[in-house]
N, C-alpha and C positions, 0 to 999 in steps of 0.2 A: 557343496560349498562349505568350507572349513568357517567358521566362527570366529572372528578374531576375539582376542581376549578384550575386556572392556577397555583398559588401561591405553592399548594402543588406539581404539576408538576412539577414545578422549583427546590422544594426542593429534590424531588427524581433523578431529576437529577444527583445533588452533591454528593447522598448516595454511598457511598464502599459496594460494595456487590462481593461474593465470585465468582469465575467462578472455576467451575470443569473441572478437567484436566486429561487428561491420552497419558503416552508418557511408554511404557513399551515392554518386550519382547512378549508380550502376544499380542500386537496392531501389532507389526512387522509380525508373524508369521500368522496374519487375514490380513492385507493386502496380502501378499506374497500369501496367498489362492485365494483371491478377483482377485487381478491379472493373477492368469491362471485360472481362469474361465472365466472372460473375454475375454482373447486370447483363448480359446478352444471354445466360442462362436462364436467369430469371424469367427475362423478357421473354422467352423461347416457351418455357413453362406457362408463364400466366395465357399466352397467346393462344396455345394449345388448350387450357383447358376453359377457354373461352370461345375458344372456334375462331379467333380474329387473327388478324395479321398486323392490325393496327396496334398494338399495348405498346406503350414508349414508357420501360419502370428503366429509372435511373434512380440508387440510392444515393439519399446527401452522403458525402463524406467529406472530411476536412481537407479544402482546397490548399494547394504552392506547399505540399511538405518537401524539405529540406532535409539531408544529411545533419546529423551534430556533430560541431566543429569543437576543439579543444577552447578551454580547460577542462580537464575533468574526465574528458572520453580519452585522452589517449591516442595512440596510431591503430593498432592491431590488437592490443588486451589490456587489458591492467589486472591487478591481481586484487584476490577477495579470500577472506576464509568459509571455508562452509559452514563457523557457529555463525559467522556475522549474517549469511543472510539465512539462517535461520533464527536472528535475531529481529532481523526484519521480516519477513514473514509471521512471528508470531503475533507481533507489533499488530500489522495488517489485519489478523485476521481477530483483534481479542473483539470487537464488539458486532461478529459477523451474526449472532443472535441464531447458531444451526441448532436449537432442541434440547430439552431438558438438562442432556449429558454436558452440556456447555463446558463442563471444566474440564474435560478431556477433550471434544470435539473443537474446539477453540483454544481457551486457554492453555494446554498444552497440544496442541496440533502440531507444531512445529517439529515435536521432538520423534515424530514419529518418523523424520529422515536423517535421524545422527548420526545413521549407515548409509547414506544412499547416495554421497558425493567422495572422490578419492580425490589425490595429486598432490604436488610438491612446489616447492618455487621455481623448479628446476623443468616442470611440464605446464601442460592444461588440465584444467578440473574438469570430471567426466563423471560418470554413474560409476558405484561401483558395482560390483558382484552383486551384494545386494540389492541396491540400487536395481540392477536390470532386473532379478526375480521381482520383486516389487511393481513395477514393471509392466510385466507380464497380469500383474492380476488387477489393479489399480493405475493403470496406463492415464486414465484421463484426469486424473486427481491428481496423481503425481505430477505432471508435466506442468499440468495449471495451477496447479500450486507453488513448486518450485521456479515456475514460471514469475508469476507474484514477485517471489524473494530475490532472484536476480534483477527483474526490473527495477523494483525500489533501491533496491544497493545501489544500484548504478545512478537514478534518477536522479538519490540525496546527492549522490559523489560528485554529478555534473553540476548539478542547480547550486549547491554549496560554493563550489569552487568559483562555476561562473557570477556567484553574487556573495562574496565571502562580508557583507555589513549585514549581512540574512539569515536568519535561521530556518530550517524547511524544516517543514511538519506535514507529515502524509495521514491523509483525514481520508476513512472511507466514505466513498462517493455514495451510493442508497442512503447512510443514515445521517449526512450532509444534510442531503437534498429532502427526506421527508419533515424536515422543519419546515417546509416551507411547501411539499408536495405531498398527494400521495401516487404510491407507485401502483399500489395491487390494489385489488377489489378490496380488499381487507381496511385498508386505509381509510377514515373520513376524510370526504374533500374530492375536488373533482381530478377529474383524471381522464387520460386517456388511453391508448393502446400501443401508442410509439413502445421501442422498445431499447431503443440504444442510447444508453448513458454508458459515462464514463464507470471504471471501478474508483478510483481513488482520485482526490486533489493533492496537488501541491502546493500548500501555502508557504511561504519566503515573506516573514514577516519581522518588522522591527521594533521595540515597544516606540509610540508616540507618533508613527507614518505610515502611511498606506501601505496595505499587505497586496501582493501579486500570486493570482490563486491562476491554476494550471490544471487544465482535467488530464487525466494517464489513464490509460488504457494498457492493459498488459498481458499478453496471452502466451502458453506452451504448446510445445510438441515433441513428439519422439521420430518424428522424422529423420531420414539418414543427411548429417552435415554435408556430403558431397553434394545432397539435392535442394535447395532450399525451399523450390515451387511449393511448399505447407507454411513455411515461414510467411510467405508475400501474400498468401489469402490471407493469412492470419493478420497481417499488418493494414493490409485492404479492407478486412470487418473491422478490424481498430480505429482505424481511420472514422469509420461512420458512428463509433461510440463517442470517440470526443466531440463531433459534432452537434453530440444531443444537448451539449452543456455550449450556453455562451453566455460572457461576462462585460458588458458593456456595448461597442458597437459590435454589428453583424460581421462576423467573419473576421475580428482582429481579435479572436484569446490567442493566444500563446497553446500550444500541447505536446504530449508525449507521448509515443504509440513504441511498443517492443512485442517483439517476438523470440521466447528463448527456444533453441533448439537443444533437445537430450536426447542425443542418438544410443540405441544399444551399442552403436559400435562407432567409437571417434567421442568428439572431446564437445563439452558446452560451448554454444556462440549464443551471441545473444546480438538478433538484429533492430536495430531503432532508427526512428529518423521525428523530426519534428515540425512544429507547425507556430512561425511567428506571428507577432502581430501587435498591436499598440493596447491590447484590451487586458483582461484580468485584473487590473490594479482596484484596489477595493477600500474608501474611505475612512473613514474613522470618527465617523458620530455616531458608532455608536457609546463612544466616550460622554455622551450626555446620561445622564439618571444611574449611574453606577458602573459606565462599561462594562465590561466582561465576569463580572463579579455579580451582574443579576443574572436569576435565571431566565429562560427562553419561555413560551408556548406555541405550541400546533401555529402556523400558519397556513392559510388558504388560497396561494398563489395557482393562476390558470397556467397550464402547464402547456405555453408556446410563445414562439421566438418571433417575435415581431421584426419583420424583413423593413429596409429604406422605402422610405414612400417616393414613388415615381412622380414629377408633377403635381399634379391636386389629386391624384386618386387618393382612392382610402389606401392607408399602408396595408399589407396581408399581411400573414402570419403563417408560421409551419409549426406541426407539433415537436414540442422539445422544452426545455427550463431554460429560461433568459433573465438572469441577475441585470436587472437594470438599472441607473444608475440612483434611483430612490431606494433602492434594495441595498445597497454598497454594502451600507455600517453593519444592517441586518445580516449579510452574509456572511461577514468578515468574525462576527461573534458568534455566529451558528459553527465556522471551518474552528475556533479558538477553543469554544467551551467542547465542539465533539473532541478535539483532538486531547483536551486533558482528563476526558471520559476517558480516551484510550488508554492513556497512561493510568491512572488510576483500576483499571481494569488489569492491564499486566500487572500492578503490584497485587489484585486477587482481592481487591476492597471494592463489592458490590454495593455498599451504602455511600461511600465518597462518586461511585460513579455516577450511579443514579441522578444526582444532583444537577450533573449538568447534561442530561437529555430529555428531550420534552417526552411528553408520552407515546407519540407516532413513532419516533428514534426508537421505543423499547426501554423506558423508564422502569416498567414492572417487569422486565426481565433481570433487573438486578435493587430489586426490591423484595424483600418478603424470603421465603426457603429459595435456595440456591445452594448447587451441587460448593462442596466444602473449598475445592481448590479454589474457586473464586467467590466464596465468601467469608475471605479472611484479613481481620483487619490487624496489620503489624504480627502477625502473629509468628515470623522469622525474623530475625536481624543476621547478617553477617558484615564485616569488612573486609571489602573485597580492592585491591587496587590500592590500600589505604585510604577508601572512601567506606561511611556506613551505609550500608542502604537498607530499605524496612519494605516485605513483602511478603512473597508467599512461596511455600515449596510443593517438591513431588518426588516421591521417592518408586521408581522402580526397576526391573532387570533388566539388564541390557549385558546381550549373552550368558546369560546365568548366575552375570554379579549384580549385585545393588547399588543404584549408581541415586546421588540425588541431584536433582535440576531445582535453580530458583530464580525466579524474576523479581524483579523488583525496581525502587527507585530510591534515588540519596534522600537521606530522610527528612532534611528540612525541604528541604521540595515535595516529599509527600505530604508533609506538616501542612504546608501553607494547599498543597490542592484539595487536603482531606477538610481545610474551616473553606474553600471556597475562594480563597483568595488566587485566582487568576493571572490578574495584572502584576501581582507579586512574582506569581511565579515564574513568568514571561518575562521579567526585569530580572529575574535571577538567574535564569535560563541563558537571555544576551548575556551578561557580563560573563557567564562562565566557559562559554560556546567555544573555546578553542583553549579548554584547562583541564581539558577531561583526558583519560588514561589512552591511550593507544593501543597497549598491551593486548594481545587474546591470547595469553597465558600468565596465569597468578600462581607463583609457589606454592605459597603459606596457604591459598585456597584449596589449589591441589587438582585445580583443572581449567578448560578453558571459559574464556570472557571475552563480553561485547556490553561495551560500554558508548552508550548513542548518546547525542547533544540535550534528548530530551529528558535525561539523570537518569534513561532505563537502564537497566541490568540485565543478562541471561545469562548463566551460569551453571556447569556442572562437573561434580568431580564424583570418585568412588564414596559409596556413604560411608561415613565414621560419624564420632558422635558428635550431636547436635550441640549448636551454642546459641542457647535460647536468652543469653544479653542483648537489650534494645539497646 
């Protein structure tokens, strides 16, 4: 395998290339197969090694999914850059809390595929050369990872378009939910053994009205495109992660379930389909004693889904997290303050983040010594797009040149999330939500760019010398 020079790396970066799509009646009626043969396997297993004929396991999954229907999805593809959903991806994964190394295994996680996607506007985006050796050694990482960054790309693009008074913020779902749960033995608080939640929420939120929060589920594979049958297990397990999460009545949230496929040979598709419902919408008291502008602590909510009470019996209950509707305001500032953790986390300021995660979230992991890449406050500036933005960099080879990458945010936006002010920032965020740069290519910067609603940045060009002006 020849090396490309970095320079042209850079450029393919920026390139729009198609991603193939299918959300249709025909992917519904192949999961809904996928799913009971899985449960008949199940059922076949537990039977066997119980010696019975009797075992009846059926896993919950989320009932009546549906195709997604446009705005936003498109017919057959729309097009994506491979910075932009390595823009999202990196997003996703800053407060995934994976071990010491955190500012490489996190923080810069994402850049470890700035070879791994090719195509043009004129094809479909596939793996490249690298990409497939990659591949070959890191198969399940890769998929499910890349997997991650085309769902979300996709998720923001549909939920945006179909609620354009809305701004979406993707909150990971574990450190969501441990404000109010614990998940692992590790955890204080009670807990159980279920084990399917979602990965991420959707929150579509406006300053001063109810926010509508969406659990997504998102999974990969390297399976060969002509076969999908790894897609529709994939969508079948997903199916039973959103189920773990429900937000008002039983069985009305709202979710999002994908499955990307990255065949060694043939082009990215990425299959979804969704799950309606009148539930998710999330109040707003918590605007009483300072809104979103106070901090949280540990909550100790029993971890299951109170079913409708039949008649006079007692209502039951399954295990799972049920935001119920005394919970609303509490969730809604748990999904707010995690998600400007995240952002403050991509700009690589472990003291601003810290601030708004309670301690079970992982407060002391960005407290106290932390790896440099993300414990740095303002310590880069550049203008990039002719916006300033204030963050953090990373300088290293890519193919044998020195290339440097930086994240970051517009800097009164980091201003106001670095004193804690929240509600400012979310008032500053709507007004600006459709003023932000388009571009993923900046001259004067000298490489490409992905510029998101939430004033992040990700950017990189060959290294030259630094401009250390805030």
């Amino acid at each position: 395998m020849v090396l490309k020079p970095a320079e042209k790396v850079l450029e393919e970066l920026a390139q729009c290339s198609n991603i193939s799509l299918r959300s249709d009646s025909g992917l519904v009626g192949a999961v809904a197969d996928a799913a009971a043969a899985a449960d008949n396997e199940k059922r076949k297993k537990q039977a066997e090694e119980k010696k019975s004929k009797d075992e009846d396991y059926v896993l919950r999954r989320k009932p009546g999914l549906q195709p997604i229907p446009g705005p936003g999805w498109g017919e057959r593809s729309v097009q994506l850059t491979p910075w932009d959903v390595l823009h999202v991806l990196g997003r996703a994964i800053a407060l995934s809390r994976r071990g010491a190394a955190r500012g490489f295994a996190e923080h810069w996680g994402a850049l470890k595929y700035s070879q791994a996607l090719t195509g043009d506007a004129g094809s479909f985006m596939k793996l490249s050369a690298e990409g497939k050796v990659t591949a070959d050694h890191y198969k399940a990482l890769q998929s499910s990872e890349l997997g991650i960054g085309f769902a979300l790309a996709l998720a923001r693009r549909v939920l945006a378009r179909r609620h354009p008074d809305r701004v979406v913020s993707i909150v990971p779902a574990d450190t969501a939910l441990r404000a109010g749960w614990a998940l692992t033995s590790r955890d204080k608080g009670p807990r159980n053994s279920y084990g399917y939640r979602p990965q991420f929420f959707a929150e579509l939120w406006k300053p001063g009205e109810p926010s509508l929060a969406l659990p997504i589920a998102c999974k990969g594979n390297h399976s060969n495109a002509s076969n999908a049958t790894y897609s529709h297990t994939q969508l079948a397990s997903a199916s039973a992660h959103v189920e773990g999460v429900h937000i008002g009545t039983w069985n009305e949230t709202p979710a999002l379930i994908f499955s990307t496929e990255l065949p060694l040979e043939g082009y990215v598709t990425v299959h979804a389909l969704r799950a309606e419902g009148s539930g998710g919408w999330l109040g707003r008291t918590y605007a009483e004693g300072g809104g979103l502008d106070v901090e949280l602590k540990d909550e100790n909510h029993f971890p299951q889904i109170q079913l409708p009470a039949e008649g006079n019996d007692t209502p039951a209950s399954v295990p799972g997290f049920h935001v119920t509707p005394e919970l609303y305001g509490w969730f809604a500032k748990v999904l707010a303050r995690t998600a400007a953790a995240g952002v403050t986390a991509f700009a690589g300021d472990g003291g601003a983040t810290a601030q708004y995660l309670t301690e079970r979230q992982g407060k002391k992991h960005f407290t106290g010594f932390a790896h440099a890449a993300v414990d740095s406050v303002q310590d880069a500036a550049h203008t990039i797009l002719g916006t300033c933005f204030t963050g953090t960099d990373h300088v290293f080879r890519l193919n044998g040149t020195r290339v440097e990458a930086f994240s970051g945010v517009e800097k009164d936006l980091f201003d106001l999330l670095a004193e804690g002010q929240v509600e400012q920032y979310r008032r500053e965020i709507y007004e600006r939500r459709s003023a932000w740069p388009s571009k993923s290519w900046d001259g004067p910067w000298g490489g490409p760019v992905s510029v998101h609603q939430d004033g992040t940045v990700l950017a990189m060009r060959l290294l030259r010398q630094r401009d250390d002006s805030i």
